[in-house]
C-alpha positions as CSV (number, residue, x, y, z in Angstrom):
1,X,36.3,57.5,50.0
2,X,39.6,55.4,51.1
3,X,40.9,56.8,47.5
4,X,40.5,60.1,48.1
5,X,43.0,62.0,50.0
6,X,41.9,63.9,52.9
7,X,43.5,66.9,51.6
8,X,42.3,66.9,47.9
9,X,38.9,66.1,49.3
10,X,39.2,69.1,51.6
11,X,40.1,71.6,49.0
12,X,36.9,69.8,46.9
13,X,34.6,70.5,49.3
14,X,36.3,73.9,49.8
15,X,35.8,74.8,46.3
16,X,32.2,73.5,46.5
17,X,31.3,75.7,49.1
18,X,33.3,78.8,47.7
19,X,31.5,78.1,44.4
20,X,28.1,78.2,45.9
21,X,28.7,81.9,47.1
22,X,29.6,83.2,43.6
23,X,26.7,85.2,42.7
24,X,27.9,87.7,40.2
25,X,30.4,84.8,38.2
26,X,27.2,84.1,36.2
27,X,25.6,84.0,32.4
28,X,22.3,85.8,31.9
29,X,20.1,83.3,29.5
30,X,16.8,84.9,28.8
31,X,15.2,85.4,31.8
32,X,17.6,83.6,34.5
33,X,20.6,83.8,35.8
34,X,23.3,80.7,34.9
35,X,26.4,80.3,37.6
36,X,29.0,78.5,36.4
37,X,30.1,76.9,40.0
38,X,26.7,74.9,38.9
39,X,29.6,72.4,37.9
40,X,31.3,72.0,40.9
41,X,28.7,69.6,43.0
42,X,29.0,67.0,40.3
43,X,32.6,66.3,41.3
44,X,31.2,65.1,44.8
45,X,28.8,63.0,43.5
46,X,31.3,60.0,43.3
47,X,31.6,60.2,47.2
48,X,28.2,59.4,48.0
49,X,27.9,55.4,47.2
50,X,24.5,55.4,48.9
51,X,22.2,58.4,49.0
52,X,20.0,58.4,51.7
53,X,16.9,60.7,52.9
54,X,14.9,60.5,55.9
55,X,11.3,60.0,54.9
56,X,9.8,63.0,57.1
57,X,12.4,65.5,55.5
58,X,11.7,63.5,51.9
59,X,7.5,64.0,52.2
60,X,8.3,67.9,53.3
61,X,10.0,68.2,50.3
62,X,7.3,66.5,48.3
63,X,4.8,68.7,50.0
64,X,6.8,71.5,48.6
65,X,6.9,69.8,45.0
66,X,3.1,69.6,44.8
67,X,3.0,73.4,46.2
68,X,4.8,74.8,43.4
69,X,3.2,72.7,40.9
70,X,-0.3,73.5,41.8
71,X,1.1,77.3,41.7
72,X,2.7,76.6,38.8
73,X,-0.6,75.1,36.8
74,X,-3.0,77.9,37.8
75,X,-0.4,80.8,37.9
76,X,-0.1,83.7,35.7
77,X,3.5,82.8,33.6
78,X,3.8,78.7,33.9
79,X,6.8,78.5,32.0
80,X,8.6,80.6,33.8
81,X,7.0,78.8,37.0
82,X,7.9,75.4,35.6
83,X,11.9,76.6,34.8
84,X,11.9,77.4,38.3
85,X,10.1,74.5,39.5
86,X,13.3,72.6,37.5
87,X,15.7,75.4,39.8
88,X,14.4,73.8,42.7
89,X,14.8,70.6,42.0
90,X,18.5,71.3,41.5
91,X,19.0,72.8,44.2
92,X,17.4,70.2,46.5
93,X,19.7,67.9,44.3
94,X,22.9,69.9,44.4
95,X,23.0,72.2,47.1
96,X,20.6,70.1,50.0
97,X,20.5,66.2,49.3
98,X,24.0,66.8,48.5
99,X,25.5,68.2,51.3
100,X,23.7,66.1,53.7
101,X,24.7,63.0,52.7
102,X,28.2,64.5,52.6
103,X,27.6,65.4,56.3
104,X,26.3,61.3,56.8
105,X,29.2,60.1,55.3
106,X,32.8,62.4,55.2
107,X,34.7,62.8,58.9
108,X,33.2,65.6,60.1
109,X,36.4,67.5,61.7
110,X,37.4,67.2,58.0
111,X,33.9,68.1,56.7
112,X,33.4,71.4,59.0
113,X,36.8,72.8,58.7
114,X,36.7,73.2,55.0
115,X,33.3,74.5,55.5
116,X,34.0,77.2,58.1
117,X,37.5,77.9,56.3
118,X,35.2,79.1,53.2
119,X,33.5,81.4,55.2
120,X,37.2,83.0,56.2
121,X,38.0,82.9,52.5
122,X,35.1,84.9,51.4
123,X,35.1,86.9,54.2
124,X,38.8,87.7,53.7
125,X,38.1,88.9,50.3
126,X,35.4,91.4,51.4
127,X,37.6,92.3,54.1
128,X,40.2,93.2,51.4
129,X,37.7,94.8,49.2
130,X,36.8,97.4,52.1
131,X,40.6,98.2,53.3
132,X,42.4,98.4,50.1
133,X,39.3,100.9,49.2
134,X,41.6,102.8,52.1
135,X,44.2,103.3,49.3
136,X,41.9,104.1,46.4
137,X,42.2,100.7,45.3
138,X,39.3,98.9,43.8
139,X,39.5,94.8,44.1
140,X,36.9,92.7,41.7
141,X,33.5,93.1,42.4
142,X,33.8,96.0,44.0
143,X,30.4,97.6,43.3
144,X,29.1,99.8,46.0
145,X,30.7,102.7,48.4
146,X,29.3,104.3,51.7
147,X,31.7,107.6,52.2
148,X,34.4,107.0,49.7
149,X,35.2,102.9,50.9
150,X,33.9,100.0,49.4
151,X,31.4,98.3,51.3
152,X,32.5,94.4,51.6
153,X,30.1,92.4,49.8
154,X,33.0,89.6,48.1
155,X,31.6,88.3,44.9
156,X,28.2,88.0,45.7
157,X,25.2,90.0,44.4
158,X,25.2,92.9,46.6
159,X,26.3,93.8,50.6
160,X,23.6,93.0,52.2
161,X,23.6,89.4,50.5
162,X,26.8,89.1,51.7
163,X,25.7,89.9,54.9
164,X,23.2,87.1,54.6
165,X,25.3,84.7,53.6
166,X,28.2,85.7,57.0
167,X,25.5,85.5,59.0
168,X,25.3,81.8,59.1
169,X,28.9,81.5,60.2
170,X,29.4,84.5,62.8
171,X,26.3,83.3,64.6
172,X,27.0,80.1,65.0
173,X,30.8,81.2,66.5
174,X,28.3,83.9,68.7
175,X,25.9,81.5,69.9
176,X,29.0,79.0,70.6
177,X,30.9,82.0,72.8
178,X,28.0,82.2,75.0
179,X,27.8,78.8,75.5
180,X,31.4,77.4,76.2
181,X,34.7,79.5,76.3
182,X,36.0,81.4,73.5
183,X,39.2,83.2,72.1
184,X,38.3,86.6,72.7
185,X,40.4,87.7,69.6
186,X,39.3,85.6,67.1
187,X,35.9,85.8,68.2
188,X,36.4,89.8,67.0
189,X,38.0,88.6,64.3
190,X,35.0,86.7,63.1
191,X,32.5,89.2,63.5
192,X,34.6,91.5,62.0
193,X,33.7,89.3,58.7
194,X,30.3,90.1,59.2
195,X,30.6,93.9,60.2
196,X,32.4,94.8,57.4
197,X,29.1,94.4,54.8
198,X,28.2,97.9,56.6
199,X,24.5,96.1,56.1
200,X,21.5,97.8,58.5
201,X,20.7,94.1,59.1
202,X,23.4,94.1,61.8
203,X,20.8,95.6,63.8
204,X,18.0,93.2,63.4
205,X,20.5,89.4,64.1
206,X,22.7,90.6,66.8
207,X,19.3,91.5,69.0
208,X,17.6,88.2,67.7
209,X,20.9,86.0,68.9
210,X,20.5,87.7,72.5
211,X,16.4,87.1,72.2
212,X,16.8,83.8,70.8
213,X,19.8,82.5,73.6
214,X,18.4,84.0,76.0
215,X,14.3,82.1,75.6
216,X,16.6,78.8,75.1
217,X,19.8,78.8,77.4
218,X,18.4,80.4,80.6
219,X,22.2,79.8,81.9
220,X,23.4,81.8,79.1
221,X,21.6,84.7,80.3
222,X,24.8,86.2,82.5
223,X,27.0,85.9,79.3
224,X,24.0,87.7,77.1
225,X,24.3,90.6,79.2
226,X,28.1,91.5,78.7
227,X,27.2,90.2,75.1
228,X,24.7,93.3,74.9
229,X,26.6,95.3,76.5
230,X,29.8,95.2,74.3
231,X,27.4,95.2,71.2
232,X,26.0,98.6,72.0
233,X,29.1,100.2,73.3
234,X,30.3,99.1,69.8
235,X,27.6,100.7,67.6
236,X,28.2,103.9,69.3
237,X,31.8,103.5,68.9
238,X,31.6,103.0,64.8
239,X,29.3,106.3,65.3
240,X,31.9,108.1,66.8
241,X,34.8,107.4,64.9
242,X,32.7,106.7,62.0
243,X,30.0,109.1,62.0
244,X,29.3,109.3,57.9
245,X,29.8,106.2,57.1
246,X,27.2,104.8,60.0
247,X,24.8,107.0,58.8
248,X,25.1,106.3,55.4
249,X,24.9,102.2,56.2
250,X,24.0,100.8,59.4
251,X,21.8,103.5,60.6
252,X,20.3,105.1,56.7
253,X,17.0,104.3,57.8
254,X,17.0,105.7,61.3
255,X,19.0,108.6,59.5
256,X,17.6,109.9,56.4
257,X,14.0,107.9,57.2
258,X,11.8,105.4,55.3
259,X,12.1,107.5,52.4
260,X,15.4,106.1,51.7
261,X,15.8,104.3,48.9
262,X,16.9,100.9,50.0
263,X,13.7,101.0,52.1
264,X,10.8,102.4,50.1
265,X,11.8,100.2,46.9
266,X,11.9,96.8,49.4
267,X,8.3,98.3,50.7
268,X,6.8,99.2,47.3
269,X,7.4,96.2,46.0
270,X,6.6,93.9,49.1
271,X,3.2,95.7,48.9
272,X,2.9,94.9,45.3
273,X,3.9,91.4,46.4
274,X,1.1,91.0,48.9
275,X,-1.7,92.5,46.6
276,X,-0.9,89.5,44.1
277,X,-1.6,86.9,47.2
278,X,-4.8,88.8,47.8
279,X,-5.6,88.2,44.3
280,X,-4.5,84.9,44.3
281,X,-4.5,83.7,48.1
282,X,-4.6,80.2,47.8
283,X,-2.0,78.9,45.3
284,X,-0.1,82.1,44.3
285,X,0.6,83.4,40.5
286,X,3.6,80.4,40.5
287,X,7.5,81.0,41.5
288,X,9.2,83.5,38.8
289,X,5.2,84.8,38.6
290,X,4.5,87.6,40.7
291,X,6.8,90.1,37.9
292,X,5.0,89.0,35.3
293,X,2.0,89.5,36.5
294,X,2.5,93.3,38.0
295,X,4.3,94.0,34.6
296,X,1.4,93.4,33.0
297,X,-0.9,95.1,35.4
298,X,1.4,98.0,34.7
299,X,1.5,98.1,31.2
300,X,-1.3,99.4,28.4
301,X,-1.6,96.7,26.7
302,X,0.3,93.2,27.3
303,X,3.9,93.0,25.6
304,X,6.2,90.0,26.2
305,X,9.4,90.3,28.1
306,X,12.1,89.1,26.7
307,X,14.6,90.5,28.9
308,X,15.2,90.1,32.8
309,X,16.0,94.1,33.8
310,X,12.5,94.2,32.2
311,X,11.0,92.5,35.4
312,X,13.9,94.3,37.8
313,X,10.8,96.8,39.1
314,X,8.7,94.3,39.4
315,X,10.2,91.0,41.0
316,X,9.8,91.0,44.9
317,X,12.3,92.3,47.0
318,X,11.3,90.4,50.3
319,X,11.6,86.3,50.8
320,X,8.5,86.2,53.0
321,X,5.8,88.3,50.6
322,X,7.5,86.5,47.3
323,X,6.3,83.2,49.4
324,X,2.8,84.4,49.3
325,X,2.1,86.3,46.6
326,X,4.3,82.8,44.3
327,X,2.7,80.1,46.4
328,X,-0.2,81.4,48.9
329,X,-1.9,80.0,51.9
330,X,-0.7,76.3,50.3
331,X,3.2,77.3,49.8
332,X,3.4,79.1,53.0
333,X,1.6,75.6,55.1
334,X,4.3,73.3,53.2
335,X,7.3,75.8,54.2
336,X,5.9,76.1,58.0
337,X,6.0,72.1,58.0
338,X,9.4,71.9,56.5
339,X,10.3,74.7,59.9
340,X,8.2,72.4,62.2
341,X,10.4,69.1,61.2
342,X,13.6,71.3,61.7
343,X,12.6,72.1,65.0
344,X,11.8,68.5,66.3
345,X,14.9,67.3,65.2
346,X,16.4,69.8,67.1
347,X,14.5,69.3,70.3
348,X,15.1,65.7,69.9
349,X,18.5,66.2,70.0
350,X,18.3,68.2,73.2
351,X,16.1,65.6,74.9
352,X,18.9,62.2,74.4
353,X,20.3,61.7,77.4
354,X,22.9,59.9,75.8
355,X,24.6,62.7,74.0
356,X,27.3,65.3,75.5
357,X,27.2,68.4,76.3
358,X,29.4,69.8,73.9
359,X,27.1,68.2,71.0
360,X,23.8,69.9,72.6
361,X,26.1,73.3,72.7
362,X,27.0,72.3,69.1
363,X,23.3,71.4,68.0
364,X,22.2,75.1,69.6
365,X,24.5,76.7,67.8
366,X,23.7,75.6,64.5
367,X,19.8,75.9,65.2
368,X,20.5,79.2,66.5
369,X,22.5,80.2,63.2
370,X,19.6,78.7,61.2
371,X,16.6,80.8,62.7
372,X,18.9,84.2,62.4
373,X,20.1,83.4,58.6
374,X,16.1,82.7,58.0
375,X,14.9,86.2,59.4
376,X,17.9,88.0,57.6
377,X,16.7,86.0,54.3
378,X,13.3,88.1,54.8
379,X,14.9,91.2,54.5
380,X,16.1,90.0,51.1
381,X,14.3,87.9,47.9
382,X,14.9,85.0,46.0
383,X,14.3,81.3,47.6
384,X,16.7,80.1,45.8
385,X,19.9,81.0,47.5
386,X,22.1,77.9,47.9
387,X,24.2,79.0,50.5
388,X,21.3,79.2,52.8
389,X,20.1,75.5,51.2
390,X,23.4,74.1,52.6
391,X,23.5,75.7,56.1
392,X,19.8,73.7,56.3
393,X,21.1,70.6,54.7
394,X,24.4,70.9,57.0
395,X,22.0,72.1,60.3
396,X,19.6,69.0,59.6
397,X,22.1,66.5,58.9
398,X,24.0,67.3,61.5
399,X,21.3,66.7,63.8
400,X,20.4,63.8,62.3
401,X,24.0,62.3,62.0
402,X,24.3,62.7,66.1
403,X,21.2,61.1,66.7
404,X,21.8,57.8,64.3
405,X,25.0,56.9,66.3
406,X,23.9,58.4,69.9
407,X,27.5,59.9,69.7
408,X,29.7,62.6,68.2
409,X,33.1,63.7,69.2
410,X,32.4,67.9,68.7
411,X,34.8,68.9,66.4
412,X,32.6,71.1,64.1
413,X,34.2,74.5,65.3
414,X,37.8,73.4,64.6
């Protein structure tokens, strides 16, 4: 660490978490999906001289080892469910152990100000995407329009995964308004990052923030009700000025109905999704199963895949039913103990006495952002998404970092 300079091992980590966001800077090999920021974390493995694991977190892991094994071993496609089993444990190498060691052992003003600064970046190149659409300009990865503008989605997969993924950051900011004193300005500015996906999840995290505060921080509760106030004064502000485009995003499915598209394809196949855990309830058809198996249901007679828009129809479209129709009643008991350790750790954070204020304000926050980012995951598929790994691993090692010293200076919002 002592020869590494602070700056180059602020743009490292920078470009490690920028990396982690690049969805679409991939290579399609068979029936997965290669990104080639894969390489990045290996530059950060010389930092860590001792790697270290709390055994709780470590067993909840293990548990979820054995769960998608035994899945896995009486599932429908096992080598597809044991390439994924191999995705998993790279990205509890690579994008969880990883980051929280890096949280136990770099300075953590340095550590959090490259990570929120990636957030900016990416969130400054959606921004860009959606005004210089103004223009008729098209940036990079500039795939899908609501009224003639681009909708702001960066280089990930699609809006509302970039939604997903700003949800982690603007939250946390949120929470942290309500709790301390704020910059008005770039408090806008900030959710501004978030707003400018256009994604109808908007409607779902800003309510759970002002449930979620609100059950927590009972002195919160006079802040919460500006909060709400300025949130819905703002939705029917974009539906003023904004009219086509609000109906065509934020509000399609109060608009044109559950008949819309983005809807009935996430319903039809979270339906499919559940009918293959009521065929196989207790250990799922294996990750990576669940298209396999409805593709075959589907078809005449059984052909291989051999490509992946083969399975596009087929592969869930919801994190929650892709839990139990891949993993069942065991997968879904080892994820709800992973949940239940988070949770501890955060109420035994809460409970020191010998920790400040501004670190309990701190430890809410990230718990907060956590729990939204989770229920905006279900909205969307794929477990694998390593920018929600390292907001856990960051969250959890955070927590875990201010309980082993019984100290921290805040500096995680700088």
């Amino acid at each position: 660490m002592a020869a590494c300079s602070r700056r180059f091992l602020f743009l490292l980590l920078l470009l490690y978490f920028l990396a982690s966001t690049a969805d679409l800077l991939h290579i399609t090999i068979a029936l997965f999906k290669v990104k080639v920021g894969l390489i990045i974390p290996l530059l950060l493995f010389p930092l860590i001289k001792i790697w270290q694991i709390p055994k709780p977190l470590f067993y909840a892991f293990l548990l979820l080892l054995l769960s998608q094994t035994l899945s896995a071993i009486f599932g429908t496609a096992p080598l597809r469910s044991f390439e994924y089993l191999g995705i998993y444990c790279l990205n509890f190498l690579l994008y969880f152990l990883l980051p929280y060691n890096l949280v136990q052992t770099v300075d953590l003003r340095l550590f959090f100000r490259s990570y929120w600064r990636a957030f900016c970046l990416v969130g400054l190149f959606a921004t860009c995407q959606l005004l210089f659409s103004l223009f008729g300009i098209y940036v990079p990865f500039s795939l899908q329009k609501a009224a003639g503008l681009v909708r702001g989605q960066a280089w990930l997969y699609e809006p509302s995964y970039y939604a997903l993924y700003m949800t982690a950051y603007t939250m946390f900011h949120n929470a942290l308004a309500f709790l301390r004193k704020a910059s008005p300005l770039k408090l806008l500015g900030q959710n501004l990052l978030l707003a400018v996906s256009t994604s109808t999840g908007l409607i779902v995290s800003y309510p759970a923030l002002f449930f979620s505060l609100g059950a927590l921080v009972p002195t919160a509760r006079k802040k919460l009700k500006f909060g709400i106030l300025i949130f819905f004064l703002t939705l029917a502000g974009v539906t003023l000025f904004f009219h086509e485009i609000a109906l065509e995003t934020v509000f399609k499915f109060f608009y044109f109905g559950l008949s819309h598209i983005s809807f009935s394809d996430r319903w039809t196949q979270a339906v499919s999704s559940f009918s293959v855990f009521l065929d196989h309830p207790f250990f799922g058809v294996g990750l990576g199963g669940i298209g396999p198996y409805l593709f075959a249901k589907a078809s005449a007679y059984y052909a291989p895949i051999t490509t992946l828009s083969e399975l596009d129809g087929f592969d869930p479209t919801t994190c929650f039913t892709e839990l139990l129709g891949s993993l069942g009643l065991f997968g879904l008991f080892a994820v709800f103990n992973l949940l239940v350790l988070f949770y501890r750790s955060f109420r035994s954070v809460m409970a020191d006495p010998f920790l400040s204020v501004e670190t309990k304000q701190t430890a809410t926050a990230l718990f907060l952002s956590l729990a939204i980012t989770v229920l905006a995951l279900q909205m969307n598929q794929n477990l694998f998404r390593p920018y929600i790994w390292i907001h856990a691993a960051v969250v959890y090692g955070y927590f875990r970092r201010v309980m082993d010293v019984e100290l921290a200076i805040d500096n995680t919002s700088q």
